[in-house]
Biopython code that builds the backbone (N, CA, C, O; Angstrom):
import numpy as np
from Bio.PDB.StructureBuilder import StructureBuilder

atoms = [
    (1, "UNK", "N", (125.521, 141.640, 33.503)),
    (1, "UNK", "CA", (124.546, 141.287, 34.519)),
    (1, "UNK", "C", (123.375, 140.512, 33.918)),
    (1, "UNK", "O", (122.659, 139.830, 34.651)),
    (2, "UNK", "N", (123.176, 140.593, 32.693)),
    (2, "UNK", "CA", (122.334, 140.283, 32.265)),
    (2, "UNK", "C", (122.224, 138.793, 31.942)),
    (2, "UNK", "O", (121.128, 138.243, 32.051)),
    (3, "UNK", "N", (123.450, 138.021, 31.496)),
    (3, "UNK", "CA", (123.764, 136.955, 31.238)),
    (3, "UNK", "C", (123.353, 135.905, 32.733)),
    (3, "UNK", "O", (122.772, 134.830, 32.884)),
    (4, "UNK", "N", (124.008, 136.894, 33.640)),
    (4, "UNK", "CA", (123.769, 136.114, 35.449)),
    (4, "UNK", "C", (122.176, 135.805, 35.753)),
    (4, "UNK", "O", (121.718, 134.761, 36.217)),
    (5, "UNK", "N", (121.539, 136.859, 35.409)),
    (5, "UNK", "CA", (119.941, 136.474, 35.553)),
    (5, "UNK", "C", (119.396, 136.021, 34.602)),
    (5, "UNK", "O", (118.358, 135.447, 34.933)),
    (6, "UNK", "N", (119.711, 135.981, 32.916)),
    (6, "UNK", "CA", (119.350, 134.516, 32.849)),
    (6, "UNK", "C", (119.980, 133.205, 32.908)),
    (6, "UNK", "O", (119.393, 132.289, 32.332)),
    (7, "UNK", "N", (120.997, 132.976, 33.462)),
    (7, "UNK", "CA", (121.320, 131.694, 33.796)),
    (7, "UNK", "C", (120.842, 131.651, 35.452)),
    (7, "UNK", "O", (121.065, 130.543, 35.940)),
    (8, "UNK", "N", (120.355, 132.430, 36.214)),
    (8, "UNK", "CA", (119.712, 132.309, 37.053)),
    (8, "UNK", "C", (118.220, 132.198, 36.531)),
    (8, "UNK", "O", (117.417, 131.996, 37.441)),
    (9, "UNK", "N", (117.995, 132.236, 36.002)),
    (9, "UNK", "CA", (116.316, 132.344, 35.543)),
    (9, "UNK", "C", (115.714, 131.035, 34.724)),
    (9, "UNK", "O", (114.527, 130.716, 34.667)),
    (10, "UNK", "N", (116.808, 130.374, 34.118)),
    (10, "UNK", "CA", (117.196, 129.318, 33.265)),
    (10, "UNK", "C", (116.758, 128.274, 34.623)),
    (10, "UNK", "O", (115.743, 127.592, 34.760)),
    (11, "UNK", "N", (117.920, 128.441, 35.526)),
    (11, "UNK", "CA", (117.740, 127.216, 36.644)),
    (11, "UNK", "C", (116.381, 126.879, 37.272)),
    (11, "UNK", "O", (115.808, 125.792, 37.350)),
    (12, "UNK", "N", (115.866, 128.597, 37.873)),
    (12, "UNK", "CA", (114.411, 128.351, 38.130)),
    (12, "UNK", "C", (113.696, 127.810, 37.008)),
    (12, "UNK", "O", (113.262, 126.678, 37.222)),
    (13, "UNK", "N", (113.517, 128.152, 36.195)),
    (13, "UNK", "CA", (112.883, 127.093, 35.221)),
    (13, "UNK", "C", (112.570, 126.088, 35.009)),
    (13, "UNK", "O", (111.538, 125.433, 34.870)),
    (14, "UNK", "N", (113.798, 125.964, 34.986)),
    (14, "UNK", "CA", (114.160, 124.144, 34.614)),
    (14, "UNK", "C", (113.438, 123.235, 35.805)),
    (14, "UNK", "O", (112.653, 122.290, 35.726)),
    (15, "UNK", "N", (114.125, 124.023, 37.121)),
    (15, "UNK", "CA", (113.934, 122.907, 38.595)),
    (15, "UNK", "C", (111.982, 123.394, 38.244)),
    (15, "UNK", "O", (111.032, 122.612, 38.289)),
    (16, "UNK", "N", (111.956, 124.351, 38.037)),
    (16, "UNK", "CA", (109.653, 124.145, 38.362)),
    (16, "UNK", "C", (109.969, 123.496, 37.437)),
    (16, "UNK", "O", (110.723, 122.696, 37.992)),
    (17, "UNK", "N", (109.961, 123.190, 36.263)),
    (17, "UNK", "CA", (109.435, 122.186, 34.939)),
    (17, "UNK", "C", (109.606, 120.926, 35.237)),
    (17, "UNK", "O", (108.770, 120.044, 35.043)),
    (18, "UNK", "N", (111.065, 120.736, 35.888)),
    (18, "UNK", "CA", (111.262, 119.449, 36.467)),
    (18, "UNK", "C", (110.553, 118.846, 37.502)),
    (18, "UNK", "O", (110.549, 117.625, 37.658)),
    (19, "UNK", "N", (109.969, 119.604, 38.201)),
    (19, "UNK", "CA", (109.368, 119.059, 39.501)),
    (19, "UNK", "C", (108.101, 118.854, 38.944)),
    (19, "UNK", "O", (107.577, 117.798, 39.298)),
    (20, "UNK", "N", (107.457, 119.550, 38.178)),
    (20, "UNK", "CA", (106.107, 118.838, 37.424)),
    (20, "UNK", "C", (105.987, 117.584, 36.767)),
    (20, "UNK", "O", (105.024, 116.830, 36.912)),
    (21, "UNK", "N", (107.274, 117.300, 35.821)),
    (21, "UNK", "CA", (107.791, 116.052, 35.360)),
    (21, "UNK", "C", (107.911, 114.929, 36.699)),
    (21, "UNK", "O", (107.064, 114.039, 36.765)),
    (22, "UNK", "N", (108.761, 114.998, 37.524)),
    (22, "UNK", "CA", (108.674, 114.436, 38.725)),
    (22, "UNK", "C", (107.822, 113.858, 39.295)),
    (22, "UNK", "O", (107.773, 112.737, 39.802)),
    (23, "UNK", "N", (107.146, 114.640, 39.207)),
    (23, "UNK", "CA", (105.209, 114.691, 40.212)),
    (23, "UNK", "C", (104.472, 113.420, 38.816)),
    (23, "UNK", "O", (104.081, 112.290, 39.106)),
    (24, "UNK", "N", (104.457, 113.933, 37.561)),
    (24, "UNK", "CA", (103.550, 113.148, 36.621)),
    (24, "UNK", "C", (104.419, 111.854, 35.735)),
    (24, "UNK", "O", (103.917, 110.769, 35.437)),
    (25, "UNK", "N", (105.486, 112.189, 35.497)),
    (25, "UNK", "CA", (106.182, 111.578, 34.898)),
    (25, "UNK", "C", (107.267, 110.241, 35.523)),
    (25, "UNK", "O", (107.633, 109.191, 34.994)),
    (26, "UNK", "N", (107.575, 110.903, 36.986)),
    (26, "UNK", "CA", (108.509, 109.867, 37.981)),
    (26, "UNK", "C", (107.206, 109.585, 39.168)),
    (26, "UNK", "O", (107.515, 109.600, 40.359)),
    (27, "UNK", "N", (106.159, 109.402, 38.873)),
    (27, "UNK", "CA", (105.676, 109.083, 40.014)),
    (27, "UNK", "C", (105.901, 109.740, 41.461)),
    (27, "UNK", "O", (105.530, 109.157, 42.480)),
    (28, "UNK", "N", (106.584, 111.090, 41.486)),
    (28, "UNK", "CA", (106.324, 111.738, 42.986)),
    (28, "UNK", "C", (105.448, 111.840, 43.511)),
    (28, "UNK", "O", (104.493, 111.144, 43.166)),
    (29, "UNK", "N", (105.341, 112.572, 44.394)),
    (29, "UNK", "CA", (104.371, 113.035, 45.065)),
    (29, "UNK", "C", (104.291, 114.280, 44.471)),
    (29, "UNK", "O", (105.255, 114.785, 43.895)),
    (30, "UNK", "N", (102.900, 114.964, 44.597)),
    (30, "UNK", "CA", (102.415, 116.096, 44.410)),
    (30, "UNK", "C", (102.973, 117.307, 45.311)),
    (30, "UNK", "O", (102.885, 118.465, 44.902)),
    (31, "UNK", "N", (103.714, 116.904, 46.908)),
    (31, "UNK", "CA", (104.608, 117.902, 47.216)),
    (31, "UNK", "C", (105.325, 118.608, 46.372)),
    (31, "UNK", "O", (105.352, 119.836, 46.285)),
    (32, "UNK", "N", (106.109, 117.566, 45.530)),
    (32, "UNK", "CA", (107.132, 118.479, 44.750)),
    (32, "UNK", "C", (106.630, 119.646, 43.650)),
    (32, "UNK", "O", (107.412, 120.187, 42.869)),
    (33, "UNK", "N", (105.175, 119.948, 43.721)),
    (33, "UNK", "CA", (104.749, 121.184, 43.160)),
    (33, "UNK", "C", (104.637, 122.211, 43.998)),
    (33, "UNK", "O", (104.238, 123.335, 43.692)),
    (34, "UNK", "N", (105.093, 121.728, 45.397)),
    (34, "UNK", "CA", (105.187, 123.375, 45.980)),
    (34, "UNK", "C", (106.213, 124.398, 45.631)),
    (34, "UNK", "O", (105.926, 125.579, 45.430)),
    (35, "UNK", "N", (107.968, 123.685, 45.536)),
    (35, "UNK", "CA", (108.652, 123.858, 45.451)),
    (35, "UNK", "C", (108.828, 124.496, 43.799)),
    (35, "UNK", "O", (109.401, 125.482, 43.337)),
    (36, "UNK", "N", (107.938, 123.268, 43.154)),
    (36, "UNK", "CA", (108.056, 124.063, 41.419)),
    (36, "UNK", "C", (107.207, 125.037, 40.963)),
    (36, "UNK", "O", (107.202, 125.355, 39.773)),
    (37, "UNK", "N", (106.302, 125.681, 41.986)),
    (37, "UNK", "CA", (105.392, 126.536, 41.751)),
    (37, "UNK", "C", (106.473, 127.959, 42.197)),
    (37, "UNK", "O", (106.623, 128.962, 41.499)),
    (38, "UNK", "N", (106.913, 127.779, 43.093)),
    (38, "UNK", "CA", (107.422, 128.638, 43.491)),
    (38, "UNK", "C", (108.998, 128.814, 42.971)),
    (38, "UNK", "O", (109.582, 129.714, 43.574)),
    (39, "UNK", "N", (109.604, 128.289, 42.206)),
    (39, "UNK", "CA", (110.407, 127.863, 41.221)),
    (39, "UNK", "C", (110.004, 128.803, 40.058)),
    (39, "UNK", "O", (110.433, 129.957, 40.052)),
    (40, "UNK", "N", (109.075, 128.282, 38.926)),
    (40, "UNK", "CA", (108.754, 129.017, 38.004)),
    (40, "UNK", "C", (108.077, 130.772, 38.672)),
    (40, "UNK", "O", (108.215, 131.762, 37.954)),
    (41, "UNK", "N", (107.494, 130.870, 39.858)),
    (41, "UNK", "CA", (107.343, 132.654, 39.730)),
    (41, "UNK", "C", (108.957, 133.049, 40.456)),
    (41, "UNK", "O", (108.852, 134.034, 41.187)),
    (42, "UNK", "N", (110.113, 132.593, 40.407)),
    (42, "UNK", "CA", (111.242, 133.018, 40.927)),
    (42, "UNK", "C", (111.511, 133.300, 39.411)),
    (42, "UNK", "O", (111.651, 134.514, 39.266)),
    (43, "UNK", "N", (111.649, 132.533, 38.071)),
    (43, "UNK", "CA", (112.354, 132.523, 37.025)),
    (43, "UNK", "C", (111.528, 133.681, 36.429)),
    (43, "UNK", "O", (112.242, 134.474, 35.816)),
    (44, "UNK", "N", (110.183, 134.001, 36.442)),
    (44, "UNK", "CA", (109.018, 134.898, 35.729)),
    (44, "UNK", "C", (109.471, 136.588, 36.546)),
    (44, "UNK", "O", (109.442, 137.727, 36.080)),
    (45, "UNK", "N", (109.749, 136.221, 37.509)),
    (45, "UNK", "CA", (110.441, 137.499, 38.182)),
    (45, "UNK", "C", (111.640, 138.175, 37.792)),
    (45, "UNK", "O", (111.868, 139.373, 37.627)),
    (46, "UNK", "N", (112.489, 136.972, 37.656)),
    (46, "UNK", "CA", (114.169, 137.067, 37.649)),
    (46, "UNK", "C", (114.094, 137.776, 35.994)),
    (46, "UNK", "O", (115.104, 138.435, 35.744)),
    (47, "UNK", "N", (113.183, 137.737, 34.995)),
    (47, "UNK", "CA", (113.172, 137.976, 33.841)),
    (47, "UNK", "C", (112.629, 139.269, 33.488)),
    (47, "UNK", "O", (112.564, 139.745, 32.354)),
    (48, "UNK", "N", (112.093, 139.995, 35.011)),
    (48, "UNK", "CA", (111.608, 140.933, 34.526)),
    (48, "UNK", "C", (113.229, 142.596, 34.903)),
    (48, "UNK", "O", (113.411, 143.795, 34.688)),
    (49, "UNK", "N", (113.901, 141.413, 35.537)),
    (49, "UNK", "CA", (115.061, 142.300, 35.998)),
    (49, "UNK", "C", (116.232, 142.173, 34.819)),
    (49, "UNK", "O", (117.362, 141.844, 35.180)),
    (50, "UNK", "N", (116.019, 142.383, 33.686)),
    (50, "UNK", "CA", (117.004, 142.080, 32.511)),
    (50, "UNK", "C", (117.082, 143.373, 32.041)),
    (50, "UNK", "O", (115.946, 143.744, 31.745)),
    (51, "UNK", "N", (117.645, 143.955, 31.903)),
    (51, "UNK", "CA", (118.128, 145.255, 30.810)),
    (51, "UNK", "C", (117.511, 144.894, 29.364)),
    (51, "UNK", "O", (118.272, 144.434, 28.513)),
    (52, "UNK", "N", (116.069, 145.105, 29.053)),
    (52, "UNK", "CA", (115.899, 145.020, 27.697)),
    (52, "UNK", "C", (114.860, 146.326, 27.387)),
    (52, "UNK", "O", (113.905, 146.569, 28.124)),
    (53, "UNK", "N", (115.176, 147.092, 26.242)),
    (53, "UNK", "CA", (113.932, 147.925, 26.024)),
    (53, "UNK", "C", (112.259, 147.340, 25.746)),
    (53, "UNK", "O", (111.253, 148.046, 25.813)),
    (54, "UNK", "N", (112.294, 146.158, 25.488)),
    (54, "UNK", "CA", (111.102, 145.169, 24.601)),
    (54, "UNK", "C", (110.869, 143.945, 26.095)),
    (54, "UNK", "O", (111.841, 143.910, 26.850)),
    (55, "UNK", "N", (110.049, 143.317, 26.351)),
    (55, "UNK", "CA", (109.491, 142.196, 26.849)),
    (55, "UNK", "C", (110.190, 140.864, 25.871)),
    (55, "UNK", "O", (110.595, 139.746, 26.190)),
    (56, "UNK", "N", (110.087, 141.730, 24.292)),
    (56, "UNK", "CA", (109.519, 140.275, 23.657)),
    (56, "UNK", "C", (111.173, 139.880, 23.335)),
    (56, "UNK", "O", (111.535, 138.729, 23.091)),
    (57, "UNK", "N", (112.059, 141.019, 23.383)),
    (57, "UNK", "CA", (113.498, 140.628, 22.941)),
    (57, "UNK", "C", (113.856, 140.217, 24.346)),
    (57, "UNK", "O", (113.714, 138.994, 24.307)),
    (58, "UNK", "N", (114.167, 140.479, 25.338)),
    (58, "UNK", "CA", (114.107, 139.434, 26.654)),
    (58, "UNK", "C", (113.804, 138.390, 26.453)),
    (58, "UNK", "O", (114.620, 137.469, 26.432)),
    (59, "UNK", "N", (112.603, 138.251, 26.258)),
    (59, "UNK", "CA", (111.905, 136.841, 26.048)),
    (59, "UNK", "C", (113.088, 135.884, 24.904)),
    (59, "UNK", "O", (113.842, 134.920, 25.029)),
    (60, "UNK", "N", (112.781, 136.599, 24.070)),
    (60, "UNK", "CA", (113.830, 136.012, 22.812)),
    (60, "UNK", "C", (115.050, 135.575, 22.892)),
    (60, "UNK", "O", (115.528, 134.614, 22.289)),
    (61, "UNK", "N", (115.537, 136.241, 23.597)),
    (61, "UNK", "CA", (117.548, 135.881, 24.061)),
    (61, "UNK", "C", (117.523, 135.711, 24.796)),
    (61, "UNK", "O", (118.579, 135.927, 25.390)),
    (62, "UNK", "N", (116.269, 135.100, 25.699)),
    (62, "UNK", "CA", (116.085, 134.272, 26.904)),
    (62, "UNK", "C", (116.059, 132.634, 25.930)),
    (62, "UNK", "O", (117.164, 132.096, 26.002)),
    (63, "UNK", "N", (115.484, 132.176, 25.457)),
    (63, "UNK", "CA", (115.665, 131.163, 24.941)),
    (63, "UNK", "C", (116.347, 130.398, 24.463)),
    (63, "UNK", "O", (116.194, 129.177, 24.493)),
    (64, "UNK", "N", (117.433, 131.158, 23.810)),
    (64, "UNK", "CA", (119.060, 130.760, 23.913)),
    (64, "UNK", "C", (119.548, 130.455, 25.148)),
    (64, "UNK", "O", (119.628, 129.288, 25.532)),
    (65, "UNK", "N", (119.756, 131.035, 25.558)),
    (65, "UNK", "CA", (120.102, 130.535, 27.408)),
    (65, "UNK", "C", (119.473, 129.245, 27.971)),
    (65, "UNK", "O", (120.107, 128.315, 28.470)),
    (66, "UNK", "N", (118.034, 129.327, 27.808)),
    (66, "UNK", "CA", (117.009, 128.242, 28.241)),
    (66, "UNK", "C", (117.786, 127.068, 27.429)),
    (66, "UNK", "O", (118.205, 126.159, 28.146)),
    (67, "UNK", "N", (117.967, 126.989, 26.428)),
    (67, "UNK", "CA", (118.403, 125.523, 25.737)),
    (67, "UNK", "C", (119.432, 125.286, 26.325)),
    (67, "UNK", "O", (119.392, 124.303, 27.065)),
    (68, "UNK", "N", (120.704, 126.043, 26.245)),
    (68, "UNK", "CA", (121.970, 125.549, 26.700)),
    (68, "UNK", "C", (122.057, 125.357, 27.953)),
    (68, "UNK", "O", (122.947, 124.606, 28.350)),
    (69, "UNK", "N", (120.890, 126.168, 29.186)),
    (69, "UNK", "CA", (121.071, 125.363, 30.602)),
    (69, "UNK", "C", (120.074, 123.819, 30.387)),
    (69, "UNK", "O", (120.319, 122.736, 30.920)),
    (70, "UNK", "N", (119.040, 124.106, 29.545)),
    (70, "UNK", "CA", (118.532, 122.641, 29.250)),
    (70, "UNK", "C", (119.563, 121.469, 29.084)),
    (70, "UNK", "O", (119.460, 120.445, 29.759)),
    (71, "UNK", "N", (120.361, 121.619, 28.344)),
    (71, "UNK", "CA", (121.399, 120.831, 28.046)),
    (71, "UNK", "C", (122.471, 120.565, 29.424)),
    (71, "UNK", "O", (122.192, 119.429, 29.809)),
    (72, "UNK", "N", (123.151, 120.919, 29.977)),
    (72, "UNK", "CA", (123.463, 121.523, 31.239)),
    (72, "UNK", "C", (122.613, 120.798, 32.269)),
    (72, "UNK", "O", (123.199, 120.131, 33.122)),
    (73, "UNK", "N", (121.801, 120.839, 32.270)),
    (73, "UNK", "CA", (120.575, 119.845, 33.502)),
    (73, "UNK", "C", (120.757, 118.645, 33.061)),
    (73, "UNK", "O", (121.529, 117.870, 33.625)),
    (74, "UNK", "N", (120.041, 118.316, 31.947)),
    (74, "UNK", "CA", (120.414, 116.991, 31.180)),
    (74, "UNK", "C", (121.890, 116.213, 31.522)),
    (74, "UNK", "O", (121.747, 115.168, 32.158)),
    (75, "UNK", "N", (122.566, 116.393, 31.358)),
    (75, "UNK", "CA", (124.492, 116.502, 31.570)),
    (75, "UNK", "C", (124.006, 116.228, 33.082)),
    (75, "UNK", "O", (123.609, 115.116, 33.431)),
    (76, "UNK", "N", (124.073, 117.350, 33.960)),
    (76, "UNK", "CA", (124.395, 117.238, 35.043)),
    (76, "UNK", "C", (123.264, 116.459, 36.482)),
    (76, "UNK", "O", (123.621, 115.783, 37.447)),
    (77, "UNK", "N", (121.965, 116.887, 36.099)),
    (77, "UNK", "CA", (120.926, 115.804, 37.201)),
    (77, "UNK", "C", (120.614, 115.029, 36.575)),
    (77, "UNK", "O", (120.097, 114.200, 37.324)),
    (78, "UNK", "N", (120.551, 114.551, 35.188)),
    (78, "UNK", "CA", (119.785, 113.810, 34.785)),
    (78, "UNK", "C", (120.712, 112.589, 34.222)),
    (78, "UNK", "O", (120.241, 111.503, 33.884)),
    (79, "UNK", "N", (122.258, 112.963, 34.164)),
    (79, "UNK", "CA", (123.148, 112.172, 34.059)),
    (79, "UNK", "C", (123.516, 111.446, 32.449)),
    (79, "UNK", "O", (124.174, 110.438, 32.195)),
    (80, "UNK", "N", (122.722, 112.513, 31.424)),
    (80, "UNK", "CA", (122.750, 112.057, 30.079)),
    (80, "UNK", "C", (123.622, 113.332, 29.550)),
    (80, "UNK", "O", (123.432, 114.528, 29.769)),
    (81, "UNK", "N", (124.846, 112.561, 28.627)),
    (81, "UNK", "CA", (125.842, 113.127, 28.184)),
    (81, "UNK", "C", (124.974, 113.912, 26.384)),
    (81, "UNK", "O", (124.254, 113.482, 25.483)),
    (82, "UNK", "N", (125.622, 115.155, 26.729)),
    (82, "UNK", "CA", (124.777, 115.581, 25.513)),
    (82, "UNK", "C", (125.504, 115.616, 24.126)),
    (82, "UNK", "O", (126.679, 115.978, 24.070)),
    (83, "UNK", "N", (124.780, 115.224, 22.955)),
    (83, "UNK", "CA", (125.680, 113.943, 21.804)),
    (83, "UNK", "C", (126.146, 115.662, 21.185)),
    (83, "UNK", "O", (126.024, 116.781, 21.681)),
    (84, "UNK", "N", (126.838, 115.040, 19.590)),
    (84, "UNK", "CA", (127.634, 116.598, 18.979)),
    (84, "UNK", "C", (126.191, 117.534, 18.580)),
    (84, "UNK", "O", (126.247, 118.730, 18.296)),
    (85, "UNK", "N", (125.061, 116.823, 18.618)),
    (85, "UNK", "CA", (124.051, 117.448, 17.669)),
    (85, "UNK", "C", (123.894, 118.169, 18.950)),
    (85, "UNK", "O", (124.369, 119.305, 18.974)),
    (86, "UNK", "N", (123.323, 117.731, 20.010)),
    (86, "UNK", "CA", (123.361, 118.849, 21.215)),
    (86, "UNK", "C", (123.825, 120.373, 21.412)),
    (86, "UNK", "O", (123.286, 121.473, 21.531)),
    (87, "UNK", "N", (125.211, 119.794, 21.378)),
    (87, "UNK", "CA", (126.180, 120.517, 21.648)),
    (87, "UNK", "C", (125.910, 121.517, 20.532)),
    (87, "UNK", "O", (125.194, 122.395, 21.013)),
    (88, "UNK", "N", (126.099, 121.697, 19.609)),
    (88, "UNK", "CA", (125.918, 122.420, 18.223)),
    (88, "UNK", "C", (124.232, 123.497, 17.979)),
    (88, "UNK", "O", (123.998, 124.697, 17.837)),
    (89, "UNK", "N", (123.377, 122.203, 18.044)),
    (89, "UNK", "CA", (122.377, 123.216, 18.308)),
    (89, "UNK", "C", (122.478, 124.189, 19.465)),
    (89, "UNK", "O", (122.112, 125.347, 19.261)),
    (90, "UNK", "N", (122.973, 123.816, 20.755)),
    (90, "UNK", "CA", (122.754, 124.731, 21.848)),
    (90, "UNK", "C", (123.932, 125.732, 21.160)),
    (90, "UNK", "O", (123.269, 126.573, 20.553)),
    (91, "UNK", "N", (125.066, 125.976, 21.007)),
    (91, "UNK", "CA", (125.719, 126.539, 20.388)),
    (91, "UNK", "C", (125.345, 127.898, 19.324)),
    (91, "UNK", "O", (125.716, 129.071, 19.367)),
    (92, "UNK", "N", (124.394, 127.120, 18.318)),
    (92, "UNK", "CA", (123.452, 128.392, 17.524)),
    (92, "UNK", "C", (122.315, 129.055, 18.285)),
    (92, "UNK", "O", (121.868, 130.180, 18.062)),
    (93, "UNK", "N", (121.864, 128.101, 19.318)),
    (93, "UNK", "CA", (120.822, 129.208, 19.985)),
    (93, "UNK", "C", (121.417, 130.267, 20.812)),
    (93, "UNK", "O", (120.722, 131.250, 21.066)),
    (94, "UNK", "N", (123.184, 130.152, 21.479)),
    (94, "UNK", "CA", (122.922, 130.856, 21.982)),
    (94, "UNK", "C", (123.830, 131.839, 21.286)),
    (94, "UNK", "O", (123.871, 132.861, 21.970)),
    (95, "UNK", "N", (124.683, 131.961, 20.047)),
    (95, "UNK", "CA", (124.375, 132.841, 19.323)),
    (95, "UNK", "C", (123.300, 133.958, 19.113)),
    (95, "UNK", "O", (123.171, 135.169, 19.290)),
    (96, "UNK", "N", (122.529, 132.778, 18.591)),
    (96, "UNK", "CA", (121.525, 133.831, 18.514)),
    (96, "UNK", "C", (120.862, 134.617, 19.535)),
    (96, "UNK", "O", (120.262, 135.628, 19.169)),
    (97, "UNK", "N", (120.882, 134.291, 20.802)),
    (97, "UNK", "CA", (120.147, 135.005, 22.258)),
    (97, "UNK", "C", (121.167, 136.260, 21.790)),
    (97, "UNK", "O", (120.732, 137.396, 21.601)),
    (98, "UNK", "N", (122.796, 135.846, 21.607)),
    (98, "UNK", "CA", (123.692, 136.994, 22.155)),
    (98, "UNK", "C", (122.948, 138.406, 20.901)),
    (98, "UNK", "O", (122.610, 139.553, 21.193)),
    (99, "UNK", "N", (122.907, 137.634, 19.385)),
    (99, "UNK", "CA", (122.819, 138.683, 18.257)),
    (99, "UNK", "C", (121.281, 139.405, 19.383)),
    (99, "UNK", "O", (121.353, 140.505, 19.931)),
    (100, "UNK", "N", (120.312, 138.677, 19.467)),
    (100, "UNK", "CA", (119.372, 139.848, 19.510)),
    (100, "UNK", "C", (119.631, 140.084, 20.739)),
    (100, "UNK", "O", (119.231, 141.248, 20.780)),
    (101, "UNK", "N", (120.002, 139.861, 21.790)),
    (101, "UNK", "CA", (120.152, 141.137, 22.914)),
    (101, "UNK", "C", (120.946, 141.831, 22.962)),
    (101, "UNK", "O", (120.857, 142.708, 23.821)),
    (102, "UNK", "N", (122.286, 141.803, 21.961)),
    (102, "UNK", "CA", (123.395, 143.078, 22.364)),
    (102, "UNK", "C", (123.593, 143.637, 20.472)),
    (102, "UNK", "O", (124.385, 144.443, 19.984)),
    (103, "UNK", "N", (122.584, 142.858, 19.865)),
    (103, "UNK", "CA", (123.238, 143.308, 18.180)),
    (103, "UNK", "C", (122.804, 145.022, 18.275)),
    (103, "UNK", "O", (121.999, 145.525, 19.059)),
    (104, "UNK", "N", (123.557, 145.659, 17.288)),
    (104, "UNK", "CA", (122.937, 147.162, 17.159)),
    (104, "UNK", "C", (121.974, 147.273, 16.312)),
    (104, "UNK", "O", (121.700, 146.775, 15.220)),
    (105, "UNK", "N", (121.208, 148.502, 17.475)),
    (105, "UNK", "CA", (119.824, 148.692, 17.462)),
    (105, "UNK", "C", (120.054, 150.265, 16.487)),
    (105, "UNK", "O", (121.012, 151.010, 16.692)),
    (106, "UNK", "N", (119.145, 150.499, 15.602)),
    (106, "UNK", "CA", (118.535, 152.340, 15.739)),
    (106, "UNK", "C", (118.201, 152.764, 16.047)),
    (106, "UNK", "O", (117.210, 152.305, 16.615)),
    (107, "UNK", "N", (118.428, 154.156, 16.176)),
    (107, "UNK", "CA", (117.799, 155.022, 17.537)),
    (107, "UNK", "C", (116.537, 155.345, 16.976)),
    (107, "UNK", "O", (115.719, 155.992, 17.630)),
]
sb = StructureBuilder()
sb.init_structure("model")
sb.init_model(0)
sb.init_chain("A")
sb.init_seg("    ")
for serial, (resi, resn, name, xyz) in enumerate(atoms, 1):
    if name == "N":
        sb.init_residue(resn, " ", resi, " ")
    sb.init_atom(name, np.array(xyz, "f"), 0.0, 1.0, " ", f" {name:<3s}", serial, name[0])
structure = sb.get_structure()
């Protein structure tokens, strides 16, 4: 379950970050910060529903996830194919999300 909310949490993300980019970067309109305001507190929410004992290890093997849907957006709205270095880095991050959210812990 945990994997589902952050690749749900990943998307909210991305779409608020994007819609700020949009607004400053593509010349939108400033509408499109309603939608990304309310975007990023969907993803800040969705993160607090994760099975983790810690905030900060959530946070942490949230970031693995975050790159590889980064990559994933890129690819898919933004229409840029992601090169081997891409692919590879997103690959070790999300290794690493998996080691610290499911590696064994001590009691």
């Amino acid at each position: 379950m945990s994997a589902l909310i952050y690749l749900c949490a990943a998307v909210a993300e991305i779409a608020g970050c994007f819609a700020f980019w949009a607004w400053l970067r593509l010349d939108r309109s400033a509408l499109w910060l309603v939608p990304g305001i309310a975007s990023l507190c969907l993803f800040a929410w969705l993160l607090t529903l994760v099975e983790a004992e810690h905030a900060g290890r959530a946070f942490a093997a949230y970031g693995g996830i975050y790159i590889l849907s980064a990559l994933l957006w890129m690819a898919l709205v933004e229409g840029v194919r992601p090169d081997r270095w891409d692919v590879l880095g997103g690959a070790v991050c999300l290794a690493g999300a998996a080691i610290i959210l499911w590696g064994p812990r001590a009691a």
